[in-house]
C-alpha positions in Angstrom: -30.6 42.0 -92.1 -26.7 43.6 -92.7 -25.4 39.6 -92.3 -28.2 38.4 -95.0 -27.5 41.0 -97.8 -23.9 40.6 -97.0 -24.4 36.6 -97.7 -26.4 37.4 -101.1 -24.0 39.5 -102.1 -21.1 37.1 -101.9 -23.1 34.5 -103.0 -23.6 36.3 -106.1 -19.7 36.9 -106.4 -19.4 33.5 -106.3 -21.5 33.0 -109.7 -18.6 34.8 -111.5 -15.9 33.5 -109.6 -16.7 29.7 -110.6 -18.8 30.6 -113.6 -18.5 26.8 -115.5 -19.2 25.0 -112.3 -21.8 27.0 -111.4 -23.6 26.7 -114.5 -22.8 22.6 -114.3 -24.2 23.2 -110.8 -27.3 25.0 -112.1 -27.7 22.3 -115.1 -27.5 19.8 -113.0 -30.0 20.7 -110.5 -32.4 22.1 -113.7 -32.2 18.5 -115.7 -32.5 16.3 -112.1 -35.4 17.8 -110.6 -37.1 18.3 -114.5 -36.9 14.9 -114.9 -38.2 14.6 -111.5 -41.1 16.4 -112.1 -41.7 14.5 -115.5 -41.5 11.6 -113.7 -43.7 12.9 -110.9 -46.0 13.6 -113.5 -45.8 10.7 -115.6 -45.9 8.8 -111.9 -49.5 10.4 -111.1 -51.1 9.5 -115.2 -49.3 5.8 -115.1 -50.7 5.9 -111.4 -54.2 6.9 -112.6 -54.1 4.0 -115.6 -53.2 1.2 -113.0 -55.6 2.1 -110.9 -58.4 2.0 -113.6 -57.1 -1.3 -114.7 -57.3 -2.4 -111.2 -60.6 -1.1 -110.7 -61.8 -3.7 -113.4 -60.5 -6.5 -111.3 -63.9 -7.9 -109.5 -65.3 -11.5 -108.7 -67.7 -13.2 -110.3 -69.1 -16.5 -108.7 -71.2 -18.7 -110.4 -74.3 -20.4 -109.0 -76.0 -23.7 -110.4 -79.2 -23.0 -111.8 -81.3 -24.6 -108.9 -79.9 -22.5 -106.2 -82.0 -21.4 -103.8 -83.1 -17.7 -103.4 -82.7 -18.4 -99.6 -79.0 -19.7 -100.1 -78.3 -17.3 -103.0 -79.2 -14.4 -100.8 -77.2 -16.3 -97.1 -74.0 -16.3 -100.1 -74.7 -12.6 -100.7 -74.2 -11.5 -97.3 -71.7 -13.4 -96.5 -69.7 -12.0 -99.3 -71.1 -8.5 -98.5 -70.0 -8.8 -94.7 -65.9 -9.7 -95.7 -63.3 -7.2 -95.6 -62.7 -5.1 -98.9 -65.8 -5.6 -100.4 -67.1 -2.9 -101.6 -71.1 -4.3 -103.5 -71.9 -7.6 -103.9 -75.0 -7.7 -106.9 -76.8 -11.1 -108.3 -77.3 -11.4 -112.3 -79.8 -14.0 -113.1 -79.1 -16.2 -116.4 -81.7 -14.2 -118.3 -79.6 -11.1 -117.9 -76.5 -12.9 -118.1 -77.9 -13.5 -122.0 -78.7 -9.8 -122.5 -75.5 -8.8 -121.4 -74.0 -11.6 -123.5 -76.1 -10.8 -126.7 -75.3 -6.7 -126.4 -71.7 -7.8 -127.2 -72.0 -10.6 -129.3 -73.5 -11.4 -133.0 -76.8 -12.1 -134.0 -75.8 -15.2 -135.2 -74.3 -16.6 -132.0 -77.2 -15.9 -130.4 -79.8 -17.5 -132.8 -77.6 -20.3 -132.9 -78.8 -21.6 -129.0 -82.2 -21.8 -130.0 -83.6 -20.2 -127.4 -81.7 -22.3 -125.0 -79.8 -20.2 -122.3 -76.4 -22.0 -121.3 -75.1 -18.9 -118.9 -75.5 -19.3 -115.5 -76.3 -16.9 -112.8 -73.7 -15.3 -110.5 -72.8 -13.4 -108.1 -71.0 -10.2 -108.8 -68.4 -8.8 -106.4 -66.7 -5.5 -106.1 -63.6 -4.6 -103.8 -62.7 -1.7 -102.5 -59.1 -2.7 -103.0 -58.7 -4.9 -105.9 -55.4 -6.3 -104.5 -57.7 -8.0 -102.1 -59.0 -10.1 -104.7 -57.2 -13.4 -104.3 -57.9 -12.6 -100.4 -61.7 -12.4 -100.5 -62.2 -15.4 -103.6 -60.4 -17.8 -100.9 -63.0 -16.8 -99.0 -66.1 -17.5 -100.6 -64.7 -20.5 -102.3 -64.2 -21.8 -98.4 -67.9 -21.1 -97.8 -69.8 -24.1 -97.5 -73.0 -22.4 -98.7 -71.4 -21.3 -102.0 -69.6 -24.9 -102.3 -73.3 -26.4 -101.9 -74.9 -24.0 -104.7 -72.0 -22.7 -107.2 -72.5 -24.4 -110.8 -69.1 -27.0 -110.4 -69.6 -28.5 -107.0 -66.8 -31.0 -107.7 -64.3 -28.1 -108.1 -65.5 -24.7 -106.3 -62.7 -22.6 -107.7 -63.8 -23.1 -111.3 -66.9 -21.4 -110.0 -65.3 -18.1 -109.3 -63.5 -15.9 -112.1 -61.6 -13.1 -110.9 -58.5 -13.7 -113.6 -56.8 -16.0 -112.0 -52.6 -15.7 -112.3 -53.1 -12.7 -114.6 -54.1 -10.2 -111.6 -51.1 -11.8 -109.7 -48.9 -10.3 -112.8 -50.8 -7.3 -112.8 -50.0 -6.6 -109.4 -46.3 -7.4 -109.7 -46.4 -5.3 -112.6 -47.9 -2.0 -110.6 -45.6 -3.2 -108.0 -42.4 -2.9 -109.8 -43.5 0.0 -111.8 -44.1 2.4 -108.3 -40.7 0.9 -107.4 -38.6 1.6 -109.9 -39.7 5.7 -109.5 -38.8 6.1 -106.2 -35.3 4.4 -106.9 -34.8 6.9 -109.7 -35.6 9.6 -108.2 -33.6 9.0 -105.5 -30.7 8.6 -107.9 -31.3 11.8 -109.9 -31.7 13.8 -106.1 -28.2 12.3 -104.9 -26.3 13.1 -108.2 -28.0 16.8 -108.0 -26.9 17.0 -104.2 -22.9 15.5 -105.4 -22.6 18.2 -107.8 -23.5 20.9 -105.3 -21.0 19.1 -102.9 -18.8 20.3 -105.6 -19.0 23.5 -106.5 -19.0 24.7 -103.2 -16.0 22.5 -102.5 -14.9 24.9 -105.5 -15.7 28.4 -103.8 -14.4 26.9 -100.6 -10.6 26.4 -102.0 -11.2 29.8 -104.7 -11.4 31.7 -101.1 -9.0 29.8 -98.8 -7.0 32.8 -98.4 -10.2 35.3 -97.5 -11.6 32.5 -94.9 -8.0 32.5 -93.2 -8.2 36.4 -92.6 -11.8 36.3 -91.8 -10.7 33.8 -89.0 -8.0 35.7 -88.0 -10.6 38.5 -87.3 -12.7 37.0 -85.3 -15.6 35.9 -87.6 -17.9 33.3 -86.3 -18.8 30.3 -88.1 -21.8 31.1 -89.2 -21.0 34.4 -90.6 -18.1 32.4 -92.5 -20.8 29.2 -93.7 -23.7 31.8 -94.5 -22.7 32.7 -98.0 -21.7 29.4 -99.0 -25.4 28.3 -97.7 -26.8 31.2 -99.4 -24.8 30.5 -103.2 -26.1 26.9 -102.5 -29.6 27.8 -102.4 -29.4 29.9 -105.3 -28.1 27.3 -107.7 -31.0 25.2 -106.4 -33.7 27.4 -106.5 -32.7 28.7 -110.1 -32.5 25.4 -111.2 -36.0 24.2 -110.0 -37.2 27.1 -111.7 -36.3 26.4 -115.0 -37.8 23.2 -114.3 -40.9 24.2 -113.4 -40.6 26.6 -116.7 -39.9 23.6 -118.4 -42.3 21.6 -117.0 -45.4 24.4 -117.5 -44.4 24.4 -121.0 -45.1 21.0 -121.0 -48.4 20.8 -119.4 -49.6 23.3 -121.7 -48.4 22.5 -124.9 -47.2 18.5 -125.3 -49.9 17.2 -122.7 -53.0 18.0 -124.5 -51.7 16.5 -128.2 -50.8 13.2 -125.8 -54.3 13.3 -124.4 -55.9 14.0 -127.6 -54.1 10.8 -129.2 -54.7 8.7 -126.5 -57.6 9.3 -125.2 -58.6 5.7 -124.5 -56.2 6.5 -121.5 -57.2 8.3 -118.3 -54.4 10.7 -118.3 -55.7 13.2 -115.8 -53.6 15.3 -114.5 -55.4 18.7 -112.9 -53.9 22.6 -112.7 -53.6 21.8 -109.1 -51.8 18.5 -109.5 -49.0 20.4 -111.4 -48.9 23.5 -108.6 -48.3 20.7 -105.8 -45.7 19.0 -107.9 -43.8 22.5 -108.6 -43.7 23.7 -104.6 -42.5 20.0 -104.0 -39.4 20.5 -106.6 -38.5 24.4 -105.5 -39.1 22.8 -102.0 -36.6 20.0 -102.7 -34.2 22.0 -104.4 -33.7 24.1 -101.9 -33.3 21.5 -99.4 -30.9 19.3 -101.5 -28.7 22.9 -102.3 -28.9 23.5 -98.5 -27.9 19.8 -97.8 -25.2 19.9 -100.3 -23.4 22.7 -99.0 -23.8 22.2 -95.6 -21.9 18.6 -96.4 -19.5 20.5 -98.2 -18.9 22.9 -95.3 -19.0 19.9 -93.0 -15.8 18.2 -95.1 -13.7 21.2 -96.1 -14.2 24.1 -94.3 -13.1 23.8 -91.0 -14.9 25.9 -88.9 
C-alpha cells in the first residue's frame, strides 16, 4: 500500500516537472480517444442506417400467369428450405395491382382499363441480405421456377433483387466499416507515441535520482512503478474529458441531429453510450500502460 502511494505521489510530481508535455500528453490522449468515441458513435448510427438499407434488399420472382398452385407452392418451399432465408410469401396479380394503385395515380390506373398487366410473385426475405446474390442463383437454377416464372427464355429477368446496385451497396458498407477500424487504429498509435514520449521525458528529467535509487538497491519495479502510474494518469484523465465531451454530446447535439433527420434511424440508447465510455477509460488506460511500459522497455535500463 506504502509502494502504491509512494508511486502516485511521484507520479503527481511528475505533472509539474514536465508540465507542457504532460498537458500535450493529456491533449493528445483527450482528442484521440474523443474522436474515438465520436467515431464509435457515429460507427453504431451509420451501422444502424446500413443495416436498415440492407434490410430492404429481398427477392422478388416472378411467375407466369398460368402457373400452377401445385408448382407455385413446390417453388415456395424450395426457396423456404435454402440457407438465409428468412419468409418466403406469394402476391397474386390482383394484389400486385392494389399494391401498385396505393402508390400510383388515379389516372395510371384508369388508364389499363381494367386490364391487370402485373404478374404474381414470389416474395423472399433473407436473414442476411448479403446472401442475396447467393440464394437468386439459386432459384433461378431451379428447374420448377425456370418451368413457371413469367420470361422462360431468360430466367434471371424473372427475379429482381437490384441487380449490380446491391453489389455496390455492399462494397459500399464494406469499405465504410473498413475505413473505422483503420482510423481508429491510427488515432490509438499516435495517442500511445506521445505517451512513449513524455515518459521518455520524466525518464531523462530523473536520470540522476534513478542512478542513486540503483545504487541503493531499489528493484525494478519499485523504479518502473511511478513511471507506470504517471502513464495511467495522463490516460485516464484524458478519457475522461472525453467521455465529458462526449456526454455533452449525447445530450445536447444528438437530439437536434435526430430531430432534423429523422428519416434516419439514428438510435443510439443510454446504454450504448455507457459501453462505449468503459471501452475508452478501458483503452486509455491500457494504451498509457502500453506506452510507458515501451518507454521503460527502451530507456530505462532496468
Amino acid at each position: 500500500m506504502s509502494s502504491l502511494a509512494y508511486f502516485f505521489k511521484e507520479s503527481l510530481r511528475g505533472f509539474t516537472r514536465n508540465l507542457s508535455t504532460t498537458l500535450g500528453s493529456i491533449i493528445t490522449i483527450f482528442l484521440s480517444l474523443l474522436i474515438i468515441g465520436v467515431f464509435l458513435v457515429g460507427g453504431i448510427m451509420v451501422d444502424n442506417i446500413m443495416k436498415s438499407v440492407e434490410s430492404e434488399v429481398s427477392i422478388t420472382a416472378y411467375v407466369a400467369d398460368d402457373a400452377s398452385d401445385a408448382d407455385i407452392r413446390e417453388v415456395e418451399d424450395f426457396i423456404g428450405g435454402l440457407e438465409g432465408v428468412a419468409s418466403v410469401s406469394f402476391t397474386t396479380k390482383e394484389e400486385a395491382l392494389e399494391s401498385f394503385s396505393a402508390t400510383s395515380g388515379a389516372d395510371i390506373i384508369e388508364s389499363l382499363d381494367g386490364m391487370n398487366p402485373l404478374p404474381a410473385s414470389i416474395d423472399v426475405e433473407l436473414v442476411d441480405p448479403q446472401m442475396v446474390e447467393d440464394v437468386a442463383a439459386q432459384i433461378e437454377a431451379n428447374q420448377t421456377f425456370r418451368a413457371i416464372c413469367d420470361e422462360p427464355d431468360d430466367p434471371s429477368q424473372s427475379l429482381l433483387y437490384g441487380q449490380g446496385s446491391v453489389e455496390r451497396l455492399f462494397q459500399l458498407t464494406n469499405y465504410v466499416r473498413y475505413i473505422g477500424i483503420a482510423l481508429i487504429a491510427l488515432l490509438i498509435f499516435i495517442a500511445m507515441v506521445f505517451i512513449n514520449n513524455t515518459i521518455r521525458l520524466a525518464i531523462l528529467a530523473r536520470r540522476k535520482e534513478i542512478a542513486i535509487m540503483r545504487l541503493v538497491g531499489a528493484s525494478n519495479g519499485f523504479i518502473r512503478g511511478p513511471f507506470l502510474m504517471e502513464g495511467a494518469l495522463h490516460a485516464i484523465i484524458g478519457s475522461l474529458l472525453a467521455v465529458g465531451v462526449l456526454e455533452l454530446l449525447r445530450n445536447f447535439a444528438l437530439p437536434k441531429l435526430q430531430g432534423a433527420l429523422r428519416f434516419l434511424p439514428f438510435d443510439a440508447s443510454l446504454q450504448t453510450f455507457l459501453a462505449i465510455y468503459a471501452a475508452l477509460v478501458v483503452a486509455g488506460l491500457v494504451i498509457g500502460l502500453i506506452g510507458s511500459a515501451l518507454a521503460m522497455r527502451r530507456y530505462l535500463k532496468v
